[in-house]
C-alpha positions in Angstrom: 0.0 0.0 0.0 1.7 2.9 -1.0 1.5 6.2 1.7 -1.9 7.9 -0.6 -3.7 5.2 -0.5 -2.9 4.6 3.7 -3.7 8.1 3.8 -7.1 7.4 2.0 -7.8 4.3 4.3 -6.8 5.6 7.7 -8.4 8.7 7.2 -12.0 7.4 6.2 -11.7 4.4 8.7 -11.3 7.3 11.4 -13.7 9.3 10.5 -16.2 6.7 11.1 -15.7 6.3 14.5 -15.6 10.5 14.4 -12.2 11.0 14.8 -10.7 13.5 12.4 -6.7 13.3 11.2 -4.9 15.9 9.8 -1.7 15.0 7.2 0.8 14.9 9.6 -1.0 12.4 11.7 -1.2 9.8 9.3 2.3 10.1 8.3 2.9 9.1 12.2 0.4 6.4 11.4 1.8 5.3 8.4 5.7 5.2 9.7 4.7 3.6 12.7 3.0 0.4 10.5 6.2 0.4 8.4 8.8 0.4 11.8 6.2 -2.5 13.7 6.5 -4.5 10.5 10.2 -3.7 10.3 10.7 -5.0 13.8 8.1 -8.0 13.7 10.8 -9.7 11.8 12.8 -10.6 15.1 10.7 -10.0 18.0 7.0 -10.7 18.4 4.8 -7.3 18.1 2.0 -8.9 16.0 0.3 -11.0 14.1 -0.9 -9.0 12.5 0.7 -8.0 9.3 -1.6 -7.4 6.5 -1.5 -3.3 5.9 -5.1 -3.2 5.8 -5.8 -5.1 8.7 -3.4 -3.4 11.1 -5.3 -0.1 10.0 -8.1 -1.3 11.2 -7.2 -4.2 14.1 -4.7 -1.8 15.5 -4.9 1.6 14.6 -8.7 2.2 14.0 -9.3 -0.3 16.8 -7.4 1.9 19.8 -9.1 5.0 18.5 -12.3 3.3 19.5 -11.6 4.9 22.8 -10.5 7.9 21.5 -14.3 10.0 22.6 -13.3 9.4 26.4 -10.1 11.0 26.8 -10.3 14.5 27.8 -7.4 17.1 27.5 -4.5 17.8 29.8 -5.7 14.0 30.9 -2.6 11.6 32.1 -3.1 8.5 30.6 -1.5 5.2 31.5 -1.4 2.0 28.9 -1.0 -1.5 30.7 0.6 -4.6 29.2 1.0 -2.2 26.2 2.9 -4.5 23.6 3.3 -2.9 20.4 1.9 0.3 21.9 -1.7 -0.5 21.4 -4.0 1.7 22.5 -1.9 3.7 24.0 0.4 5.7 20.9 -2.2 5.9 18.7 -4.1 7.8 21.4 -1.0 9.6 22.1 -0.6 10.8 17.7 -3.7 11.8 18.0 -4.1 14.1 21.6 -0.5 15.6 21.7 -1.6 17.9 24.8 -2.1 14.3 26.5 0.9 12.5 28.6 0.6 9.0 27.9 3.0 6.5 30.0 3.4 2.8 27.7 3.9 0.3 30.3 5.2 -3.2 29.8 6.7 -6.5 31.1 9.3 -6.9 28.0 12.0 -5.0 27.4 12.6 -5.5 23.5 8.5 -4.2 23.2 9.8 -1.1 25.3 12.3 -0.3 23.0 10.6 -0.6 19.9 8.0 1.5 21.5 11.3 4.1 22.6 12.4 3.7 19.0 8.7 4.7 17.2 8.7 7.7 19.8 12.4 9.2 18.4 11.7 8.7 15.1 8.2 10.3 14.4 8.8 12.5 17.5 6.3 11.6 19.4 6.7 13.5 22.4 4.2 13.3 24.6 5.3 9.5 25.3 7.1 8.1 27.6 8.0 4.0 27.4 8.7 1.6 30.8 10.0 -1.8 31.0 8.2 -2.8 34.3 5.7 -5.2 35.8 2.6 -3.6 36.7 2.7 -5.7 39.9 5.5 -3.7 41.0 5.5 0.0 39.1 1.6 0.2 40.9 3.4 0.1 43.8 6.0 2.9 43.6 4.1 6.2 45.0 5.6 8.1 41.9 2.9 6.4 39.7 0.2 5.2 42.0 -3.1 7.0 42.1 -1.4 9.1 39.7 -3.1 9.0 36.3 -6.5 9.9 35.2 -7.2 7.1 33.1 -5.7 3.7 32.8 -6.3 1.7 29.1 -5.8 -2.1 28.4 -6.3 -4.1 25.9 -7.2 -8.1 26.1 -4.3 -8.3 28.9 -6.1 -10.4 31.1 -10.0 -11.4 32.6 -11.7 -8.1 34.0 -11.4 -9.1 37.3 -7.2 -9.6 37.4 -7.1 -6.7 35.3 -9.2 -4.3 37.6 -5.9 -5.2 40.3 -3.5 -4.0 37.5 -5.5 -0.2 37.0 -7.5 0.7 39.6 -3.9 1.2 41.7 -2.5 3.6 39.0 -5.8 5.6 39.1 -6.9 8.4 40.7 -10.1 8.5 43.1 -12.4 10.5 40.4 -10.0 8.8 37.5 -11.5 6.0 35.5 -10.2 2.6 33.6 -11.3 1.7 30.1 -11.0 -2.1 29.5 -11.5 -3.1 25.9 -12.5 -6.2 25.1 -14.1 -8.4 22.4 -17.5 -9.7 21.8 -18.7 -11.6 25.5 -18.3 -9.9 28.4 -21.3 -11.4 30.4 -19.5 -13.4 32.9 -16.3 -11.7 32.9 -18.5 -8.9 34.5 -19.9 -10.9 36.8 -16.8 -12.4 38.2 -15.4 -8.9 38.6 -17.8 -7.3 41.2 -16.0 -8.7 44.2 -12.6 -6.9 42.5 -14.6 -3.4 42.1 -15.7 -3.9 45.6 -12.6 -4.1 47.3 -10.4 -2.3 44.5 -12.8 0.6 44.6 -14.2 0.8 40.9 -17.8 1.1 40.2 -18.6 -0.1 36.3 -20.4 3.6 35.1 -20.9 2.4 31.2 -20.3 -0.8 28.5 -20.4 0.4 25.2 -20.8 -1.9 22.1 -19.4 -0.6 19.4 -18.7 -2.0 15.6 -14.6 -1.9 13.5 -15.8 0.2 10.6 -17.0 -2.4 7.3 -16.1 -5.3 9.1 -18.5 -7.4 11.9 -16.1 -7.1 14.4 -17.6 -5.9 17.5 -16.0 -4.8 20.4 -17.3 -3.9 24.0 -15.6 -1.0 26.0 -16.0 -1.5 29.5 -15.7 2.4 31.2 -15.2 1.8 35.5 -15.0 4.6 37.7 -12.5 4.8 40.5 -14.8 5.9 43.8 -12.3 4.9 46.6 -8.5 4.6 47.3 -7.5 1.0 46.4 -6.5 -1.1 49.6 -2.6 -0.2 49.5 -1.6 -4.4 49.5 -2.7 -4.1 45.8 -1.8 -5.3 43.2 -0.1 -8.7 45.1 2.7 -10.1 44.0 3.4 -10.9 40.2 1.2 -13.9 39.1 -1.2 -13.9 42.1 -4.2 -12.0 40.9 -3.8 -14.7 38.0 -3.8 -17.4 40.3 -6.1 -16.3 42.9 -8.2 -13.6 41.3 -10.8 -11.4 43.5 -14.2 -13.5 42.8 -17.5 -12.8 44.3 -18.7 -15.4 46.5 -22.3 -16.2 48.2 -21.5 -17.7 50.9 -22.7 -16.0 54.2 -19.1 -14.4 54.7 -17.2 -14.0 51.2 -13.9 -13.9 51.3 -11.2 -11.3 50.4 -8.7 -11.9 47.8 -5.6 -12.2 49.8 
């Protein structure tokens, strides 16, 4: 696909889901594709690799959230990989700080390497497990909004964000198509995290059938400070809600 025609596609694809880019946008857009596919040839960023497809899987897909971040907003992108949502969010709301965390160091510098060269620079990259950078007070309760993208079951993910967020802040989980019992199994989490599900909305990738469901949860209280637990626990031993006469805590 030659840069007119990714012009052509992003810009139309984006305008469907109402967000509006300018030329120098989609030359980010468009430099960014060609350094992920550059890079997917020796470390794992995507499967991805069909130039109309990541347009629309990747790029189109993270600006699906694009409506609920409000400027001056600090924004925080969890298990980030290839930098989805988080820098197409970031190319497209340069008054925005956006932080790109994740667990592998040879994402992070891709990620560090996409930010240099289309100057990006309202990014900033960090190799870090979330179990342990939520608990540094630098960065905990310290964003307005956390993203993440089909890291992990609502309720383990709700242990990942709700720390990084301020009281008054809120977390938008995307995720796919069925979301029923995922929801279910994460109202013990909002209970003792402090998140309170405000909105789920269903929304459809432009002339395609895929749908997605974005999952909006408002911070309402200060998250217990022994959360997030130690890496692989809330995997293990999520926050479920139980009916038994005393329901337990996720310890």
């Amino acid at each position: 696909m030659d840069i007119h025609s990714f012009y052509e596609n992003i810009k139309s694809q984006a305008e469907a889901i109402n967000v509006n880019l300018n030329n120098e946008m989609c030359e980010q857009f468009y430099y960014y594709m060609k350094l992920m596919l550059e890079w997917n040839e020796n470390i794992n960023l995507t499967a991805i690799i069909e130039e109309d497809e990541i347009i629309l899987k990747h790029f189109v897909d993270s600006l699906t959230i694009n409506k609920y971040i409000q400027t001056k907003n600090k924004v925080i992108d969890i298990g980030t990989g290839a930098g989805f949502p988080g820098m197409p969010l970031a190319i497209v709301n340069k008054e925005n700080k956006f932080t790109l965390l994740d667990s592998l160091n040879k994402r992070v510098k891709f990620l560090l390497q996409v930010k240099e060269d289309l100057k990006i620079d309202n990014v900033e990259a960090i190799h870090a497990r979330v179990e342990e950078f939520a608990k540094n007070e630098q960065y905990r309760e310290n964003y307005d909004i956390a993203t993440s993208r089909a890291v992990a079951k609502l309720n383990v993910l709700l242990e990942y964000m709700l720390p990084l967020v301020k009281v008054g802040g809120k977390c938008i989980c995307m995720k796919g198509s069925n979301i029923e019992e995922e929801v279910q199994q994460a109202q013990q989490s909002l209970k003792i995290l402090g998140g309170k599900i405000s909105k789920v909305d269903t929304i459809m990738l432009p002339k395609s059938d895929i749908s997605r469901n974005i999952i909006i949860v408002e911070k309402v209280e200060k998250t217990p400070a022994k959360y997030p637990r130690k890496a692989g626990v809330p995997v293990k031993e999520p926050c479920l809600l139980y009916t038994s006469p005393s329901p337990r805590d996720c310890s």
